[in-house]
CHARMM internal coordinates of N, CA and C (Angstrom, degrees):
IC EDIT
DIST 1 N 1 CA 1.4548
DIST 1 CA 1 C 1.5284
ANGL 1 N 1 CA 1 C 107.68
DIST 1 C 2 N 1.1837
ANGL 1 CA 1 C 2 N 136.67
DIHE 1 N 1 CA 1 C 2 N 118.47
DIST 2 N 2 CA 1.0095
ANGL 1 C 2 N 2 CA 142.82
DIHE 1 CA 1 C 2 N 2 CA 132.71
DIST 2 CA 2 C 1.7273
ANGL 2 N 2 CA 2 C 149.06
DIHE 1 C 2 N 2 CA 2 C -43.83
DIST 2 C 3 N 1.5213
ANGL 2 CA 2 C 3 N 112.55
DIHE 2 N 2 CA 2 C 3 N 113.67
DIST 3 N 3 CA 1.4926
ANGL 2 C 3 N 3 CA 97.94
DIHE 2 CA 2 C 3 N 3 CA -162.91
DIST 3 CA 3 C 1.8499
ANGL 3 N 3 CA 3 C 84.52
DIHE 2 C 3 N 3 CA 3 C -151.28
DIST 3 C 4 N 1.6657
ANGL 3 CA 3 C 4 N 106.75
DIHE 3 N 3 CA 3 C 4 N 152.84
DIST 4 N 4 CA 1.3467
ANGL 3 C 4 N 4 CA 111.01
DIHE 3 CA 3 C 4 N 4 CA 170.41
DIST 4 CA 4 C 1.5908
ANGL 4 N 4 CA 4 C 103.55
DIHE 3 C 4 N 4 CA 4 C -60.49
DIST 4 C 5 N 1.2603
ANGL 4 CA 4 C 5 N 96.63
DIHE 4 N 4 CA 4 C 5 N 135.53
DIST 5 N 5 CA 1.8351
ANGL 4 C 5 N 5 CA 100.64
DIHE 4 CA 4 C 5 N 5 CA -174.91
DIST 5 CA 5 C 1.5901
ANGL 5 N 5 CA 5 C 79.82
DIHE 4 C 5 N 5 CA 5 C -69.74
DIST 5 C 6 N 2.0769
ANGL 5 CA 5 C 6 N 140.95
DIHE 5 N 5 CA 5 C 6 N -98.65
DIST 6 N 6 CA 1.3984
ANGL 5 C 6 N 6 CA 117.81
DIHE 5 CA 5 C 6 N 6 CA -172.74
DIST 6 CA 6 C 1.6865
ANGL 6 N 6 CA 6 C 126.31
DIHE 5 C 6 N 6 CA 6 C 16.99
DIST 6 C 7 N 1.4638
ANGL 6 CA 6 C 7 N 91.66
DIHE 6 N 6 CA 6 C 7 N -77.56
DIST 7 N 7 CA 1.6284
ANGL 6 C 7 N 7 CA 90.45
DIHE 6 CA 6 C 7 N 7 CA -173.74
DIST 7 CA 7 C 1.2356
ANGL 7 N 7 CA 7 C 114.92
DIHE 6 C 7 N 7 CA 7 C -91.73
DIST 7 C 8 N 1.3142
ANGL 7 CA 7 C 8 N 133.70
DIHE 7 N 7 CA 7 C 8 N 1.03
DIST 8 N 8 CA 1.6360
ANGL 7 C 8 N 8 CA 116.47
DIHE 7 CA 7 C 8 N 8 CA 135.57
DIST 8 CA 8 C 1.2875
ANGL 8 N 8 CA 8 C 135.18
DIHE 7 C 8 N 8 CA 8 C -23.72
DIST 8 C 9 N 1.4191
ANGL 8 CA 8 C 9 N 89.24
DIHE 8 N 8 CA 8 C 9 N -71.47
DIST 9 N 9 CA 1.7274
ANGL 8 C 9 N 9 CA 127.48
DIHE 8 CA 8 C 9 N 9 CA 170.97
DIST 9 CA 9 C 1.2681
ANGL 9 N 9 CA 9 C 101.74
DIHE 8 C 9 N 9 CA 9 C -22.12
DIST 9 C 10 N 1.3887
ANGL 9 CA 9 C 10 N 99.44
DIHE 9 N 9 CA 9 C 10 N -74.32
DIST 10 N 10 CA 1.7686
ANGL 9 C 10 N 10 CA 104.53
DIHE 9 CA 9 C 10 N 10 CA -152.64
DIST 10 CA 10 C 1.5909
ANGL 10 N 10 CA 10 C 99.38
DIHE 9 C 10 N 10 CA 10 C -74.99
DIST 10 C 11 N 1.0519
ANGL 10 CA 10 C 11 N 128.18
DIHE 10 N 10 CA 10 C 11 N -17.71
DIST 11 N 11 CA 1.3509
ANGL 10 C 11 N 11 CA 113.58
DIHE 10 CA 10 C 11 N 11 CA 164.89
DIST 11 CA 11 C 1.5181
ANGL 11 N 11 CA 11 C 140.00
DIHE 10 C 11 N 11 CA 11 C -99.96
DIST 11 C 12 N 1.3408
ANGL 11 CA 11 C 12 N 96.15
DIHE 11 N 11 CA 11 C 12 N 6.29
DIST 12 N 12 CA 1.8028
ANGL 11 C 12 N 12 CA 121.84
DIHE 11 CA 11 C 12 N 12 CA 163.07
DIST 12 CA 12 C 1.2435
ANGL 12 N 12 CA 12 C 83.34
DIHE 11 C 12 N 12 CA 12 C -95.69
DIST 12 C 13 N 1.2957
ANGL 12 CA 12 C 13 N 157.47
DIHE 12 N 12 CA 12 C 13 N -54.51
DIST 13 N 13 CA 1.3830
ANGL 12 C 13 N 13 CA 145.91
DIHE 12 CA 12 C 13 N 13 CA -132.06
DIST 13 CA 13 C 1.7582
ANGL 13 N 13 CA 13 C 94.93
DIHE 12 C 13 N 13 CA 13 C -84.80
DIST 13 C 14 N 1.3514
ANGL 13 CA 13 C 14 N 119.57
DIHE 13 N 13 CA 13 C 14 N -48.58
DIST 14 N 14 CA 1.5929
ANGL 13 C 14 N 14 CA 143.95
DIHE 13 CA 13 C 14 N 14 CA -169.42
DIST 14 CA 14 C 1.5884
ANGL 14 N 14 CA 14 C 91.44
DIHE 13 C 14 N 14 CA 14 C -85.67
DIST 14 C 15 N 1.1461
ANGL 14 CA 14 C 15 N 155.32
DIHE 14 N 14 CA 14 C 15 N -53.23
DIST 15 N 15 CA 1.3183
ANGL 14 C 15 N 15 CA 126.95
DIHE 14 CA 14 C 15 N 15 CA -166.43
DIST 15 CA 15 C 1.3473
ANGL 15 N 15 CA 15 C 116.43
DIHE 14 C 15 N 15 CA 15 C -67.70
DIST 15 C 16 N 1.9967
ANGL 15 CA 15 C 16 N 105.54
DIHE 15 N 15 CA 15 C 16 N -60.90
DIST 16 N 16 CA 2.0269
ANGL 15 C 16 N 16 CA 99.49
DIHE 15 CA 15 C 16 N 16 CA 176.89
DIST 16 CA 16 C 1.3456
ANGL 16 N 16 CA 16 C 117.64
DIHE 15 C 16 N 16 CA 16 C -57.70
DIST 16 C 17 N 1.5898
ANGL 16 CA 16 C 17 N 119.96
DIHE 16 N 16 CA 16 C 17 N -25.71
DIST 17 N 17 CA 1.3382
ANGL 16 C 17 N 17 CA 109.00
DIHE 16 CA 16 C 17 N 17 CA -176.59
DIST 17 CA 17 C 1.9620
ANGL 17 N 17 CA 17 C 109.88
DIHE 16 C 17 N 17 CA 17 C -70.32
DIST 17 C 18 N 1.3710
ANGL 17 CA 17 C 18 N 108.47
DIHE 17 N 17 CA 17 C 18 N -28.61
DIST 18 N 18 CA 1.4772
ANGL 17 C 18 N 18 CA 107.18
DIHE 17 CA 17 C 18 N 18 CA -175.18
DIST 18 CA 18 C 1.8753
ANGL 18 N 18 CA 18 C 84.09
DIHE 17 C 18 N 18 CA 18 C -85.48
DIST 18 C 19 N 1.0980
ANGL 18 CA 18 C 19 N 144.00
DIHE 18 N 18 CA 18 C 19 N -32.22
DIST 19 N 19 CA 1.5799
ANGL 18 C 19 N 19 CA 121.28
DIHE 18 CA 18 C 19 N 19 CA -160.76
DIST 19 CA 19 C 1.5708
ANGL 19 N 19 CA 19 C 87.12
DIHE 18 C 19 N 19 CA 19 C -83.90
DIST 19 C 20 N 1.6072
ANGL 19 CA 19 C 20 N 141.23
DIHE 19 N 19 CA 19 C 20 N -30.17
DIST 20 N 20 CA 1.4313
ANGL 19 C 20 N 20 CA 117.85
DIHE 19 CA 19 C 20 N 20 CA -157.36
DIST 20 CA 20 C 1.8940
ANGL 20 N 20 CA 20 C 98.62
DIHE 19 C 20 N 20 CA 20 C -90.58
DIST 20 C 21 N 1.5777
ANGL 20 CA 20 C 21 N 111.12
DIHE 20 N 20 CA 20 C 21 N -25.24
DIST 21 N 21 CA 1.2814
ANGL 20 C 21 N 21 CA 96.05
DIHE 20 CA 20 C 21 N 21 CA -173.57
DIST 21 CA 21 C 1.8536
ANGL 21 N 21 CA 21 C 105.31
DIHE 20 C 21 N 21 CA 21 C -75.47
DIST 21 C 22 N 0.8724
ANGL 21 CA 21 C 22 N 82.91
DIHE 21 N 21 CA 21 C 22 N -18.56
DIST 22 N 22 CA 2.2660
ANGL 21 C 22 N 22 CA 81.86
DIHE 21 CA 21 C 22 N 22 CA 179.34
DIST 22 CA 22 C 1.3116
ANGL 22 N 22 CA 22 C 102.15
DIHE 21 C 22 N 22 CA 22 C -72.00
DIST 22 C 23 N 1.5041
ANGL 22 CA 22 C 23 N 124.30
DIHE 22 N 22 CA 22 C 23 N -56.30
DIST 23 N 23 CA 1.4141
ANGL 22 C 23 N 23 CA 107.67
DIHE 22 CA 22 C 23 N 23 CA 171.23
DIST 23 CA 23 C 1.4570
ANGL 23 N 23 CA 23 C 128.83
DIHE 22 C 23 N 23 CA 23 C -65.46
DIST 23 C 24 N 0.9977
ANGL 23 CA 23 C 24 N 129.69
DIHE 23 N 23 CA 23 C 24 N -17.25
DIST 24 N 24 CA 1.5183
ANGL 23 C 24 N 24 CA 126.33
DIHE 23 CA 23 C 24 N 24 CA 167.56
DIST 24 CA 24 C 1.8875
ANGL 24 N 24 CA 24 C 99.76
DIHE 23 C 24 N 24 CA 24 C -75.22
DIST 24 C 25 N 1.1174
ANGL 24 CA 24 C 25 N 118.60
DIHE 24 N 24 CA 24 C 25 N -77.75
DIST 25 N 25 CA 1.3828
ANGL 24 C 25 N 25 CA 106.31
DIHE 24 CA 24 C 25 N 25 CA 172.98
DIST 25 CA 25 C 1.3656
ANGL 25 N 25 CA 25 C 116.78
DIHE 24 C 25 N 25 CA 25 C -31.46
DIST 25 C 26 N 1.1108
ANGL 25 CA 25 C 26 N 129.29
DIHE 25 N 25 CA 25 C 26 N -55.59
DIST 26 N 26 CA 1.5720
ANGL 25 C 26 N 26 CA 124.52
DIHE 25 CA 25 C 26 N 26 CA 177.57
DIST 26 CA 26 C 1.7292
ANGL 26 N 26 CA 26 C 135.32
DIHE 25 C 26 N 26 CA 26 C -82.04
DIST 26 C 27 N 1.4766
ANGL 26 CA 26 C 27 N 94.14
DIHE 26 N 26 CA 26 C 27 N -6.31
DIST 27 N 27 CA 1.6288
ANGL 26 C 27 N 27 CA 103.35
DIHE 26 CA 26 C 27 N 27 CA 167.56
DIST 27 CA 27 C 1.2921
ANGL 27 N 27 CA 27 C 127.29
DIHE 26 C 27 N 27 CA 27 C -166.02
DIST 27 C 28 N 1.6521
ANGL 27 CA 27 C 28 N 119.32
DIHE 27 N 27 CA 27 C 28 N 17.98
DIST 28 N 28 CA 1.3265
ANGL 27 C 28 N 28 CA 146.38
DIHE 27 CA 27 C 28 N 28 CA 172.43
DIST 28 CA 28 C 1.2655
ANGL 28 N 28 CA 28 C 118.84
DIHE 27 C 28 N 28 CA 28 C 72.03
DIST 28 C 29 N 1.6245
ANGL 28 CA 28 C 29 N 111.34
DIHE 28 N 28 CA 28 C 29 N -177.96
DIST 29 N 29 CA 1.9841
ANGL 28 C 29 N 29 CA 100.08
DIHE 28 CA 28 C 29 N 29 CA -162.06
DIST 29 CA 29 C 1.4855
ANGL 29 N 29 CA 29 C 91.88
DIHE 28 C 29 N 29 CA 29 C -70.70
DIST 29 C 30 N 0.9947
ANGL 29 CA 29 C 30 N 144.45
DIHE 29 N 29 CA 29 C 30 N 9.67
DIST 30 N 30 CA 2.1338
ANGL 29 C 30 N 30 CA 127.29
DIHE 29 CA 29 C 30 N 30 CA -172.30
DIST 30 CA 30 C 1.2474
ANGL 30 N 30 CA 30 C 77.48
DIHE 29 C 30 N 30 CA 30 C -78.81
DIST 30 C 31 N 1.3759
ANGL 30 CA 30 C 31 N 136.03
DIHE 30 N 30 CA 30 C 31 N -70.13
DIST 31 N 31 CA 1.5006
ANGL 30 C 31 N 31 CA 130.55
DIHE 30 CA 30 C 31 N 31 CA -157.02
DIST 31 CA 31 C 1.6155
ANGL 31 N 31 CA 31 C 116.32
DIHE 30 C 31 N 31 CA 31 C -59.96
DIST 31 C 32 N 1.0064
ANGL 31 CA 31 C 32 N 115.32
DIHE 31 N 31 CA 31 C 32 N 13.09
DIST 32 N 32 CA 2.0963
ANGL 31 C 32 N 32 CA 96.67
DIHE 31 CA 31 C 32 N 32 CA 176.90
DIST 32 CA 32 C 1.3444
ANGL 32 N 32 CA 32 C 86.26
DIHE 31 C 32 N 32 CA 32 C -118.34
DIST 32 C 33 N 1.4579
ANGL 32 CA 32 C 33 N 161.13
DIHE 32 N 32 CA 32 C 33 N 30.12
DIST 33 N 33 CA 0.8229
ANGL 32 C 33 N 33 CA 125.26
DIHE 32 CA 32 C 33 N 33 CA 105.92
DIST 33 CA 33 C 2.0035
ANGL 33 N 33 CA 33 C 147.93
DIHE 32 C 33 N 33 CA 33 C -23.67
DIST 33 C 34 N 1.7119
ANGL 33 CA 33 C 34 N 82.74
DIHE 33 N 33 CA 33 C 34 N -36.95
DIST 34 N 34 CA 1.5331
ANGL 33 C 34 N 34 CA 98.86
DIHE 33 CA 33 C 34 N 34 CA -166.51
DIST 34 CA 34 C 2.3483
ANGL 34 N 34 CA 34 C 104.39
DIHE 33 C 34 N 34 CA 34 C -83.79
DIST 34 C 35 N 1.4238
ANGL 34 CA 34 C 35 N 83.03
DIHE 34 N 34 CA 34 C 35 N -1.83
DIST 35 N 35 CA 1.2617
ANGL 34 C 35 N 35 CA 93.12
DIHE 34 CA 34 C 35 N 35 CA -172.64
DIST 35 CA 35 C 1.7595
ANGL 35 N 35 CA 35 C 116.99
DIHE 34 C 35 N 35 CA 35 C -82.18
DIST 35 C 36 N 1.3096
ANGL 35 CA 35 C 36 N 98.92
DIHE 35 N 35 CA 35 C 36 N -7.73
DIST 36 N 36 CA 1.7595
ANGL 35 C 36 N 36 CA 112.80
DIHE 35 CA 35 C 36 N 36 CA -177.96
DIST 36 CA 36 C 1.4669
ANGL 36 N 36 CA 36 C 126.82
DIHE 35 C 36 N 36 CA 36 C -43.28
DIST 36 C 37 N 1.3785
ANGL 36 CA 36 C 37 N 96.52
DIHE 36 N 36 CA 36 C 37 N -60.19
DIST 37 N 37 CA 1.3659
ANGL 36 C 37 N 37 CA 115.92
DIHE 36 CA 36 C 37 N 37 CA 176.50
DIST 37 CA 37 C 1.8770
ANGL 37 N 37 CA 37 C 119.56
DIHE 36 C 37 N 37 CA 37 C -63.07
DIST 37 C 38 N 1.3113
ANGL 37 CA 37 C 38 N 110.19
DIHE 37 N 37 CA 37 C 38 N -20.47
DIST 38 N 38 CA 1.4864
ANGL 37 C 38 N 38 CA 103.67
DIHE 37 CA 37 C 38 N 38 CA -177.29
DIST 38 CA 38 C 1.6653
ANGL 38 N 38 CA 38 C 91.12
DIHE 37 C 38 N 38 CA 38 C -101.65
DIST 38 C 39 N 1.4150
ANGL 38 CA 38 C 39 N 110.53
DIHE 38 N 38 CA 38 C 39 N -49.62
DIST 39 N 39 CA 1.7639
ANGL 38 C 39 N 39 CA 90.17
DIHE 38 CA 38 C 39 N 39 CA 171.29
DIST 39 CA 39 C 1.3765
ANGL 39 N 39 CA 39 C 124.84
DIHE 38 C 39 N 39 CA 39 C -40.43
DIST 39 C 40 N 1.5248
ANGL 39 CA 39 C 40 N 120.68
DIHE 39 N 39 CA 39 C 40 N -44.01
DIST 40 N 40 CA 1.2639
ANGL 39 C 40 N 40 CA 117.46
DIHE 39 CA 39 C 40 N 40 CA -166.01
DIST 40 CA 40 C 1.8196
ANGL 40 N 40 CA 40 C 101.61
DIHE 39 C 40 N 40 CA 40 C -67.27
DIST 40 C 41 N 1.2019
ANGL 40 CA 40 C 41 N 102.86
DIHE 40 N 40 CA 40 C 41 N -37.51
DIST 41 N 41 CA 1.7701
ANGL 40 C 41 N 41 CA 107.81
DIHE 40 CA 40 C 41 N 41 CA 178.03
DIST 41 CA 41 C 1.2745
ANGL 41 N 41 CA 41 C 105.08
DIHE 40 C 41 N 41 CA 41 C -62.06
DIST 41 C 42 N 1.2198
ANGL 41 CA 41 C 42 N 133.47
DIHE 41 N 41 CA 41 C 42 N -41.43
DIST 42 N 42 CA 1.6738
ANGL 41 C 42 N 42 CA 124.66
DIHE 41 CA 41 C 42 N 42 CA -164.54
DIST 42 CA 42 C 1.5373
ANGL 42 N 42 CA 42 C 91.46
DIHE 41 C 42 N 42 CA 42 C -70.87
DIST 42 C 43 N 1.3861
ANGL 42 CA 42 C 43 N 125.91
DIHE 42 N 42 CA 42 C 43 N -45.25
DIST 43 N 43 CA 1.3868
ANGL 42 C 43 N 43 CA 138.77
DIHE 42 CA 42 C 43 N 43 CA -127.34
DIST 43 CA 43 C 2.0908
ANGL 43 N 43 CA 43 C 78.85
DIHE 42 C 43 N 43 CA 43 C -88.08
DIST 43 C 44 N 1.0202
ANGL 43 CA 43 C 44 N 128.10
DIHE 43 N 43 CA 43 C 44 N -66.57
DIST 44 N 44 CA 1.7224
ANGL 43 C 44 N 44 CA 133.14
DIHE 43 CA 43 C 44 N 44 CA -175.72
DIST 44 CA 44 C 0.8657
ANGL 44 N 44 CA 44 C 95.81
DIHE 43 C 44 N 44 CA 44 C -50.67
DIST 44 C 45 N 1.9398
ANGL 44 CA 44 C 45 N 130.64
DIHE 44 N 44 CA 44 C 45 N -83.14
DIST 45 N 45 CA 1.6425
ANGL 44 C 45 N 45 CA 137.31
DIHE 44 CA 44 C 45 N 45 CA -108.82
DIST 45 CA 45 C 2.0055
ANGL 45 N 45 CA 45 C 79.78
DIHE 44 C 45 N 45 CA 45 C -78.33
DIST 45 C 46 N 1.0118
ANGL 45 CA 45 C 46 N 147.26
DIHE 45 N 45 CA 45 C 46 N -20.03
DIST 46 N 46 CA 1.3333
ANGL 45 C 46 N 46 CA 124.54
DIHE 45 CA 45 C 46 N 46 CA 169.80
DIST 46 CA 46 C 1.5080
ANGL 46 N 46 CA 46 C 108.30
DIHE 45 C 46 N 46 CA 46 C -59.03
DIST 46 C 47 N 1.7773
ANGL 46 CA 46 C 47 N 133.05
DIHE 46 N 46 CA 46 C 47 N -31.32
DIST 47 N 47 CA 1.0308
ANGL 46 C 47 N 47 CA 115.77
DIHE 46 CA 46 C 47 N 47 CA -154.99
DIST 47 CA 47 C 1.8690
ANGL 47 N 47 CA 47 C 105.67
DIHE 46 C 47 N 47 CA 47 C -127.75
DIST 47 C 48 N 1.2540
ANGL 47 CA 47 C 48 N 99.39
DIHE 47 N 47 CA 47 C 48 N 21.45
DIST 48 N 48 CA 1.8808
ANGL 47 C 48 N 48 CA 109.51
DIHE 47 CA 47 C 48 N 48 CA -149.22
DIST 48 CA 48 C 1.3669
ANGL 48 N 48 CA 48 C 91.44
DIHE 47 C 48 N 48 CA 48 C -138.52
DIST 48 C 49 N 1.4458
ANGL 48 CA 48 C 49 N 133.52
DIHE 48 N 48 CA 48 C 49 N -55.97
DIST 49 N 49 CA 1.2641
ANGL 48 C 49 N 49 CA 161.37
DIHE 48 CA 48 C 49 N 49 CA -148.30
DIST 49 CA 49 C 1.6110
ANGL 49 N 49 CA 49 C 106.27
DIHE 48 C 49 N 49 CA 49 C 80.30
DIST 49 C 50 N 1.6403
ANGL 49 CA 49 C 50 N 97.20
DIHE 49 N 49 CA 49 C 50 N -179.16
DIST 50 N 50 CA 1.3152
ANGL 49 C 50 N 50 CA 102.56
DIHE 49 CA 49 C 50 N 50 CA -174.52
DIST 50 CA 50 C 1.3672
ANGL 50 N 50 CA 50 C 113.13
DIHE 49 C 50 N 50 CA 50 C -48.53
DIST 50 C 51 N 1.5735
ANGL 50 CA 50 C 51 N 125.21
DIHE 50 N 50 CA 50 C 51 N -76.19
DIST 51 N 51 CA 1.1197
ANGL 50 C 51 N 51 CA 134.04
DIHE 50 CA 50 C 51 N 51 CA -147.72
DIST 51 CA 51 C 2.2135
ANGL 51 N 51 CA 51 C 116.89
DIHE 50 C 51 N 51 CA 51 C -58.23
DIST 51 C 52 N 1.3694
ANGL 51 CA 51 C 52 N 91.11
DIHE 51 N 51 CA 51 C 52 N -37.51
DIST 52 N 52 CA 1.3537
ANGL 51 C 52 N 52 CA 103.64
DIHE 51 CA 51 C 52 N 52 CA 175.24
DIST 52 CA 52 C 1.6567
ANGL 52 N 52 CA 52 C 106.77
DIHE 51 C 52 N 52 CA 52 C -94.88
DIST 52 C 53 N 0.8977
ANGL 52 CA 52 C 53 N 125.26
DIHE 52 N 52 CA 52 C 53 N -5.47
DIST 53 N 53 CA 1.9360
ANGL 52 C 53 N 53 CA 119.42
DIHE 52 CA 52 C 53 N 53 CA 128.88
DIST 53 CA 53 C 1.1784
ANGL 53 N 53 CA 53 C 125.12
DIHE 52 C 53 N 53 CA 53 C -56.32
DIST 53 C 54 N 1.5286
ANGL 53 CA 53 C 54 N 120.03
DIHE 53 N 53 CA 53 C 54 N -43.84
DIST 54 N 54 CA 1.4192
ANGL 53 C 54 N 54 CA 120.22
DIHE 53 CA 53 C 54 N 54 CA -148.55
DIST 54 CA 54 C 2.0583
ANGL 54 N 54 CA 54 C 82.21
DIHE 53 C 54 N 54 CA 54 C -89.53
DIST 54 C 55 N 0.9691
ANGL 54 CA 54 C 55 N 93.63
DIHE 54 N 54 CA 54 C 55 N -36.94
DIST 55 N 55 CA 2.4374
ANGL 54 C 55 N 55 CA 98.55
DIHE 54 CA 54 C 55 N 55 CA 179.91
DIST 55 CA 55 C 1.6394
ANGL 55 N 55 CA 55 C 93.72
DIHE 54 C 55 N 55 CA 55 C -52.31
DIST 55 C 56 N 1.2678
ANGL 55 CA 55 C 56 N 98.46
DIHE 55 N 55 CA 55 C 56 N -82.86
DIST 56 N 56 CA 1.2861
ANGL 55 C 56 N 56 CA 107.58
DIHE 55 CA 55 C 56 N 56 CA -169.83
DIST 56 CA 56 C 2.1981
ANGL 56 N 56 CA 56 C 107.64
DIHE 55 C 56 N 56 CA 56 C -34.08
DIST 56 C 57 N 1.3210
ANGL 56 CA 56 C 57 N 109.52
DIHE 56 N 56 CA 56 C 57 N -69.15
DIST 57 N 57 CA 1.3971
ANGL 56 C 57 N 57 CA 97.89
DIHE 56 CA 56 C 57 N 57 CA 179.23
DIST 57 CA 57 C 1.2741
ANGL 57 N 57 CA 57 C 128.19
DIHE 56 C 57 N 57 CA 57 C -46.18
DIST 57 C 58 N 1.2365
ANGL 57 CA 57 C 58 N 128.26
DIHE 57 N 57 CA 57 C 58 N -36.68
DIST 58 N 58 CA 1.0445
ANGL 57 C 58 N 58 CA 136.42
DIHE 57 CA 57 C 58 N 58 CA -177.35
DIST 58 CA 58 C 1.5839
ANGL 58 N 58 CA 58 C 122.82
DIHE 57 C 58 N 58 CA 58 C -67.56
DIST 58 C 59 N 1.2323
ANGL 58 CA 58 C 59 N 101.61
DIHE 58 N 58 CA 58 C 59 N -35.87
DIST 59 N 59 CA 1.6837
ANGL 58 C 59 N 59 CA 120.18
DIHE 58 CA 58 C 59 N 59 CA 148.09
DIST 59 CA 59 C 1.8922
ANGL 59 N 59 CA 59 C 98.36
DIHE 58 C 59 N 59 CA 59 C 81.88
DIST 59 C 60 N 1.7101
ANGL 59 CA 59 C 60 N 112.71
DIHE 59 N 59 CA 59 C 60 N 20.36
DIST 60 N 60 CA 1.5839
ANGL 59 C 60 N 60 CA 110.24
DIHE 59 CA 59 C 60 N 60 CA 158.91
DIST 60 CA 60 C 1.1720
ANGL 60 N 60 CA 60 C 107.63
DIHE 59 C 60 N 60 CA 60 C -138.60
DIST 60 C 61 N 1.2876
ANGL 60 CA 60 C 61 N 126.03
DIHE 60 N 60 CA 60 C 61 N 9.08
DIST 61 N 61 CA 1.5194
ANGL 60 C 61 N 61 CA 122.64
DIHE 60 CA 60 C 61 N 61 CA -172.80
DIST 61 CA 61 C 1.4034
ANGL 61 N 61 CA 61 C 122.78
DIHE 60 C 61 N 61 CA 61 C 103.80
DIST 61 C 62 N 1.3730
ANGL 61 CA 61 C 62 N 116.04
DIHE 61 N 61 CA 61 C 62 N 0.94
DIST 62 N 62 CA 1.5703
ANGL 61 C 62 N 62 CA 98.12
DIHE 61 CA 61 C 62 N 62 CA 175.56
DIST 62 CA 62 C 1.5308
ANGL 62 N 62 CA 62 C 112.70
DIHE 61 C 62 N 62 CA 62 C -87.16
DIST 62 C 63 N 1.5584
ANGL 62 CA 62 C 63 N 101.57
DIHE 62 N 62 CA 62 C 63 N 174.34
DIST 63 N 63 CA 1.3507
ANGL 62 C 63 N 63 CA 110.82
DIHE 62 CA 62 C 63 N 63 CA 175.05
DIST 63 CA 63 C 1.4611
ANGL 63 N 63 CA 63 C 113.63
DIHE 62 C 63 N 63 CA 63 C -97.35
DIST 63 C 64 N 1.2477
ANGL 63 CA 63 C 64 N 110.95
DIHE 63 N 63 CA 63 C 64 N -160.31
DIST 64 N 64 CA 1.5419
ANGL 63 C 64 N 64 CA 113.10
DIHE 63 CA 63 C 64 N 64 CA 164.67
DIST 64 CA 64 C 1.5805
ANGL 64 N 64 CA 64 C 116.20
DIHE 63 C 64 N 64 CA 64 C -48.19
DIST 64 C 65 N 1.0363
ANGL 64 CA 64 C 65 N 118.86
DIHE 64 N 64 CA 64 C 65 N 176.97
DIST 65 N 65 CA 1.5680
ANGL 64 C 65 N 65 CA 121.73
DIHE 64 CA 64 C 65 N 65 CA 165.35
DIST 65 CA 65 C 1.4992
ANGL 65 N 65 CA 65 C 104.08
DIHE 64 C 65 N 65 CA 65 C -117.88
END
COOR INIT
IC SEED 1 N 1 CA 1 C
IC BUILD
């Protein structure tokens, strides 16, 4: 998949930062642990595509569901 690396950036940079500050406001730092796996997906599938984002995050080999 192809994407301007720039505007990747700013929108990997703008999604985990808006998904980790909602979960700390809404259920404190214990919970962004659980947040790994979708960061790591937002953070690739711009530069990997989906499916080898969704392997890689998941961190045993599955794909999407």
């Amino acid at each position: 998949m192809s994407s301007d690396p720039q505007i990747a950036a700013e929108g990997i940079i703008g999604g985990v930062y808006t998904l980790a500050y909602r979960r700390l406001r809404d259920q404190g730092a214990g919970s962004l642990p659980s947040l790994a796996p979708i960061c790591a997906y937002i953070t690739l599938a711009p530069f990997v595509g989906p499916e080898e984002a969704c392997r890689i995050a998941n961190g045993d080999g599955r794909g999407r569901r």
